[in-house]
C-alpha positions as CSV (number, residue, x, y, z in Angstrom):
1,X,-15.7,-1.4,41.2
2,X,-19.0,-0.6,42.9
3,X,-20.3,-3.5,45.5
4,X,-23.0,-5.0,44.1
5,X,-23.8,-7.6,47.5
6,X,-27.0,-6.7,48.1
7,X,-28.1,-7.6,45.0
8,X,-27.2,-11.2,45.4
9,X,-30.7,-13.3,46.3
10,X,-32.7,-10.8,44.1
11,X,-35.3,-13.0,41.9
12,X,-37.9,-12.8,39.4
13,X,-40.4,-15.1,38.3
14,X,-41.7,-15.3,34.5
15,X,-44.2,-17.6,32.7
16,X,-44.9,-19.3,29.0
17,X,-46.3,-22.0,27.5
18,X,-44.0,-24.6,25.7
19,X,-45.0,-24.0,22.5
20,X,-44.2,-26.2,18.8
21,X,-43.3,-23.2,17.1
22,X,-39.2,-22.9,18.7
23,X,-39.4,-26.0,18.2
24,X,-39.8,-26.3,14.7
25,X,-37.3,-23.3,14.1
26,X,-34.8,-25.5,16.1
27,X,-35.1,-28.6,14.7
28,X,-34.7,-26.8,11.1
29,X,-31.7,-25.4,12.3
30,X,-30.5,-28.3,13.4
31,X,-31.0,-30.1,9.9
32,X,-33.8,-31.8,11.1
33,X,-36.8,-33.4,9.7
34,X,-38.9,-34.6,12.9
35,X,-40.3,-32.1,15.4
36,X,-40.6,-33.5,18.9
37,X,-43.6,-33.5,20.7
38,X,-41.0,-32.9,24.1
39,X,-38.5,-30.1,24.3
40,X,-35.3,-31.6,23.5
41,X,-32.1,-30.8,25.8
42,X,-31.4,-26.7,25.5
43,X,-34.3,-26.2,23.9
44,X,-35.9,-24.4,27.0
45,X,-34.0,-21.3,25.9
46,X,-36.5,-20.9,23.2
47,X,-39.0,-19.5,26.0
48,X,-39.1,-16.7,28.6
49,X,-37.7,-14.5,25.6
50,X,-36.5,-10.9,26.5
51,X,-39.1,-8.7,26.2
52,X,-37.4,-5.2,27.0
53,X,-39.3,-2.7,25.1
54,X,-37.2,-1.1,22.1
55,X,-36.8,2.6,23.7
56,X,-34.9,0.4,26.6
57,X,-32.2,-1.2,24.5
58,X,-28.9,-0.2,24.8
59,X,-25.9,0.1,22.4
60,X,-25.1,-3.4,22.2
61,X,-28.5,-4.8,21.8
62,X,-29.2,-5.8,25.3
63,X,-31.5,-3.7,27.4
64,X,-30.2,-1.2,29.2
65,X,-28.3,-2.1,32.3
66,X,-30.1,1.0,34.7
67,X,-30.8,-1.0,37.7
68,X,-35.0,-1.3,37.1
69,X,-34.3,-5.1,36.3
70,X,-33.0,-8.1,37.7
71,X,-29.3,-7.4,36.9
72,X,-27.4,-4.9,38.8
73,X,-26.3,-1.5,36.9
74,X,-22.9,-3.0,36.0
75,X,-20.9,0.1,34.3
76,X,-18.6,-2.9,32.2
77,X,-20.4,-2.8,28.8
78,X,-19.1,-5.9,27.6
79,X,-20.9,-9.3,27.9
80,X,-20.6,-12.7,27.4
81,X,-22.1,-15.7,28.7
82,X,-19.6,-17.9,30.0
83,X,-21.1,-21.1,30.5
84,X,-23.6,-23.3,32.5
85,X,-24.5,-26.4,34.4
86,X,-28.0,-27.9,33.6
87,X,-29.9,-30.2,35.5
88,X,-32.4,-32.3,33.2
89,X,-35.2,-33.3,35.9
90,X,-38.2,-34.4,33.9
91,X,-39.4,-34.0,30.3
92,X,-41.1,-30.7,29.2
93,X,-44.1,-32.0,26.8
94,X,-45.2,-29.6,24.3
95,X,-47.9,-27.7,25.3
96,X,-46.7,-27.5,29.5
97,X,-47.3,-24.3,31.1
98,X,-44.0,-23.0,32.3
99,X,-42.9,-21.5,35.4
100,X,-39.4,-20.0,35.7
101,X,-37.5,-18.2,38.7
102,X,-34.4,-16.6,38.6
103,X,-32.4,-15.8,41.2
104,X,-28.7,-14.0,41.6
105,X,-26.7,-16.7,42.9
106,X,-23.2,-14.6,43.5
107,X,-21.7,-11.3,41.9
108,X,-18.1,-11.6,42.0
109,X,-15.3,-8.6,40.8
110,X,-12.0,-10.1,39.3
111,X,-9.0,-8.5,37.6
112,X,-8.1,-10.6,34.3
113,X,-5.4,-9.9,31.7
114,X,-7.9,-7.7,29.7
115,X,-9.2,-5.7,32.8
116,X,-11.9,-5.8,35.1
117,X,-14.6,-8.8,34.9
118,X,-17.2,-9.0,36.8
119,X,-18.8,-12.5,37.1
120,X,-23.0,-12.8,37.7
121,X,-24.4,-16.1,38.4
122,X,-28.0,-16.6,38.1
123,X,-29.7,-19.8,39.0
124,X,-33.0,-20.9,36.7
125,X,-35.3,-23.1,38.1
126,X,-38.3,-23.8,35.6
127,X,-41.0,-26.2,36.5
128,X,-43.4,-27.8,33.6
129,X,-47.0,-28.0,35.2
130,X,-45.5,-27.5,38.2
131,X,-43.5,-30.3,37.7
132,X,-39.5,-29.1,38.1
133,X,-38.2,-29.8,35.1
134,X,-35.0,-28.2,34.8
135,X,-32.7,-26.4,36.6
136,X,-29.8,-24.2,35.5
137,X,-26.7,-22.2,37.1
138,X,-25.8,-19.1,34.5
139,X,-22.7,-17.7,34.7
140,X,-22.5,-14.3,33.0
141,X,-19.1,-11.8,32.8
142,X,-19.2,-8.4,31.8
143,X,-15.7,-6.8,31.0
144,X,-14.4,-3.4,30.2
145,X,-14.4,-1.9,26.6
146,X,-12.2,-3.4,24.0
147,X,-9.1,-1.5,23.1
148,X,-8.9,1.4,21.0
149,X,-6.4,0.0,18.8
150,X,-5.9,-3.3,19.8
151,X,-2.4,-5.1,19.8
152,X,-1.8,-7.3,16.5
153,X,-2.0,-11.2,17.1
154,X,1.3,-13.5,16.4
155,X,0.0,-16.0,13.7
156,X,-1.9,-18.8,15.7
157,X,-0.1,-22.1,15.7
158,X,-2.3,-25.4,15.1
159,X,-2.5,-27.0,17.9
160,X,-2.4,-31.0,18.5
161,X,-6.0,-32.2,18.0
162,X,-7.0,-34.9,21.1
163,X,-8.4,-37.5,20.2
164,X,-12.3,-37.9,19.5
165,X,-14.8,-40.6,18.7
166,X,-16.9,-38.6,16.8
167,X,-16.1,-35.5,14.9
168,X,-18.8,-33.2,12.9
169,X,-17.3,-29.8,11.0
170,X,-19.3,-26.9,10.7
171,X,-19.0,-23.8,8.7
172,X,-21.0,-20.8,10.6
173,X,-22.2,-18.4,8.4
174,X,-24.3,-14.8,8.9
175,X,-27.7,-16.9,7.9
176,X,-26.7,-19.2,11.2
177,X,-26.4,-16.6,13.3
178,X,-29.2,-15.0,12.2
179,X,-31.9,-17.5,12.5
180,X,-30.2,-18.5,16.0
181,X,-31.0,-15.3,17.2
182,X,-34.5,-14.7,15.8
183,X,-35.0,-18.0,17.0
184,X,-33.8,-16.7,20.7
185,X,-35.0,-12.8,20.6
186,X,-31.5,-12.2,21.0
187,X,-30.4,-8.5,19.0
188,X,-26.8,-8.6,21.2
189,X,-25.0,-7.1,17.7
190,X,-22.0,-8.8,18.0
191,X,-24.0,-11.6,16.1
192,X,-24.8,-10.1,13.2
193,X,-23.6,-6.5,12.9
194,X,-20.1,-6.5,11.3
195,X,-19.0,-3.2,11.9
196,X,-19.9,-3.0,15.9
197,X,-18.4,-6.7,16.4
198,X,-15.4,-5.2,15.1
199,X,-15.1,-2.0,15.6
200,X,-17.0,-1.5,18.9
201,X,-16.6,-5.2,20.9
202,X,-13.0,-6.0,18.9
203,X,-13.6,-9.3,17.5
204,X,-12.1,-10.8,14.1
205,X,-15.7,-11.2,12.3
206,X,-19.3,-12.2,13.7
207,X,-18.9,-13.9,16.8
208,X,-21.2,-17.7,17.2
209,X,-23.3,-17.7,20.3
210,X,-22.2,-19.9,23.3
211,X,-25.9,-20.7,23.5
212,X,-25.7,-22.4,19.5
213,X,-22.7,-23.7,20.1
214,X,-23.2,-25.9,23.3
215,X,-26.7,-26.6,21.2
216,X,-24.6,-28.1,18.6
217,X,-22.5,-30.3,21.2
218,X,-25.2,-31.6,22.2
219,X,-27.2,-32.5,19.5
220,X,-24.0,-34.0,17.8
221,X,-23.7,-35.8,21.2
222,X,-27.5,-37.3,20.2
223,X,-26.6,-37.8,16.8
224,X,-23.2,-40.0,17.6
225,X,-24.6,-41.7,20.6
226,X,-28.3,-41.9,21.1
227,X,-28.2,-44.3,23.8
228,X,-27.1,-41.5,26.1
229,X,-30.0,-40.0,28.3
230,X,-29.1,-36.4,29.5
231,X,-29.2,-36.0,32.8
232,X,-26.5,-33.2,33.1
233,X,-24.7,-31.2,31.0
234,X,-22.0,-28.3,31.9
235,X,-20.2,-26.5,29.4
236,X,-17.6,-23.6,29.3
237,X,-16.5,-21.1,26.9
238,X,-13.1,-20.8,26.6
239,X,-12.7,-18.4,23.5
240,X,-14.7,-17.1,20.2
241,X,-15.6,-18.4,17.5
242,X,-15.8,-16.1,14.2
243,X,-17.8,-16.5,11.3
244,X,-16.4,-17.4,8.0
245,X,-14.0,-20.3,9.2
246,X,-15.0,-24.1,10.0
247,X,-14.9,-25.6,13.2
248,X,-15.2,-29.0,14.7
249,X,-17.5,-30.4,17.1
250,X,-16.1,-33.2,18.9
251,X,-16.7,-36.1,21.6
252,X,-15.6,-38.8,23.0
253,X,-17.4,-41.1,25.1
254,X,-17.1,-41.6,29.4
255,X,-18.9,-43.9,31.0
256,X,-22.5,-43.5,30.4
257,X,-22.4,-40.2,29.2
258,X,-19.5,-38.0,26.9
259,X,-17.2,-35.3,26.9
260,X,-17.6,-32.9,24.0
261,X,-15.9,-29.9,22.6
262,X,-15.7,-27.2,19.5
263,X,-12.3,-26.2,18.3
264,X,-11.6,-24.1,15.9
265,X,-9.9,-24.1,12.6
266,X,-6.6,-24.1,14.0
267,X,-7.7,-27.4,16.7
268,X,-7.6,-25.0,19.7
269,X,-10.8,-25.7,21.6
270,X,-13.6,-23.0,22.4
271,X,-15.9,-24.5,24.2
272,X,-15.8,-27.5,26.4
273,X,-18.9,-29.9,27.8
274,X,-19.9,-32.5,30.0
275,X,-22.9,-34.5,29.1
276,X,-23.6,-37.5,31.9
């Protein structure tokens, strides 16, 4: 794989204005009623959109990796983000003028059981009338094309569910997924075209965002215990989940804060969060 070192400290810096608009997309999403008048936790990745132009846009939805923008021409065609850790340092009202600049933390090759990964972290630090107000480390993979043909899977086994102190089922549907990613500018296809999801990236059916996902956690987290104030919150993805089958959000509390995680039909989990 090519060395891609010098591209680590690169930056950008972008600007918006927290508008209600997201806002009121999310919170409909969300099932609910009340739009806040402050951006709630996650809901800064309703601004500093992408904005590639449609003639840059590759196969997969994203803009073309060709070494003009921030991220490096990675060859891997394959991408996934893997997970975060968010800083909550002061409220975004609605209406803040926003400041955001990213910068390539690290760009680190591995060899996984599926091929070559390549793992880019980007850290987001976005300021709210030049308040900081959040900062973020991004950790992005791109991997190698899925297999022509690939290998059938043994009948999943349900696994032993741990134990939570609140569980919320959900059942993700194409309409989800779609109003996620108007609500985000986000055309990757695996989200809502069948055929590439399947036939191009090799997944089961529609795959859920990580971004929704770890949105859900948290806002179940607000729903089950709204004494919490977030200060943090990490998350990881561990696997897919597909559209057409329910899953679980779940937490259970420690300390002042909880831990949190999404399982899937079978009780294996998918995604697992922090929120202190």
């Amino acid at each position: 794989m090519d060395d891609y070192s010098a591209w680590v400290g690169r930056s950008e810096t972008r600007e918006d204005i927290a508008t209600q608009a997201p806002l009121r997309g999310l919170a409909a999403l969300l099932d609910h009623d009340a739009v806040p008048d402050i951006v709630p936790p996650l809901g800064h990745w309703l601004y500093f959109l992408p904005a590639a132009r449609q003639s840059a846009i590759g196969e997969d939805g994203h803009p073309r990796r060709d070494g003009h923008g921030l991220l490096p021409p990675v060859p891997l065609p394959r991408r996934m983000w893997a997970g975060s850790r968010i800083e909550f340092l002061s409220p975004i009202r609605v209406g803040a003028a926003l400041t955001r600049v990213t910068t390539i933390e690290a760009i680190k090759p591995k060899r996984g059981a599926s091929g070559d990964l390549l793992f880019v972290t980007l850290r987001h630090d976005i300021a709210a009338d030049g308040v900081p107000a959040i900062r973020e480390e991004q950790d992005i993979v791109f991997r190698e094309p899925a297999p022509a043909s690939p290998a059938p899977q043994a009948p999943t086994a349900v696994a032993l569910a741990d134990p939570a102190d609140a569980i919320r089922r959900l059942s993700p549907d194409p309409v989800l997924l779609f109003r996620y990613s108007a609500l985000t500018f986000n055309a990757h296809r695996i989200h809502y075209d069948r055929d590439y999801a399947r036939g191009v990236e090799g997944y089961a059916g529609l795959v859920v965002h990580g971004p929704l996902i770890a949105t859900l956690l948290i806002d179940h987290a607000l729903r089950a215990a709204p004494d919490i104030v977030p200060r943090q919150f990490d998350f990881r993805a561990e696997a897919p989940l597909i559209d057409g089958t329910p899953f679980d959000l779940c937490l259970v509390r420690d300390g002042n804060g909880a831990k949190l995680w999404a399982r899937d039909a079978a009780g294996h989990p998918t995604m697992r969060a922090k929120l202190a």
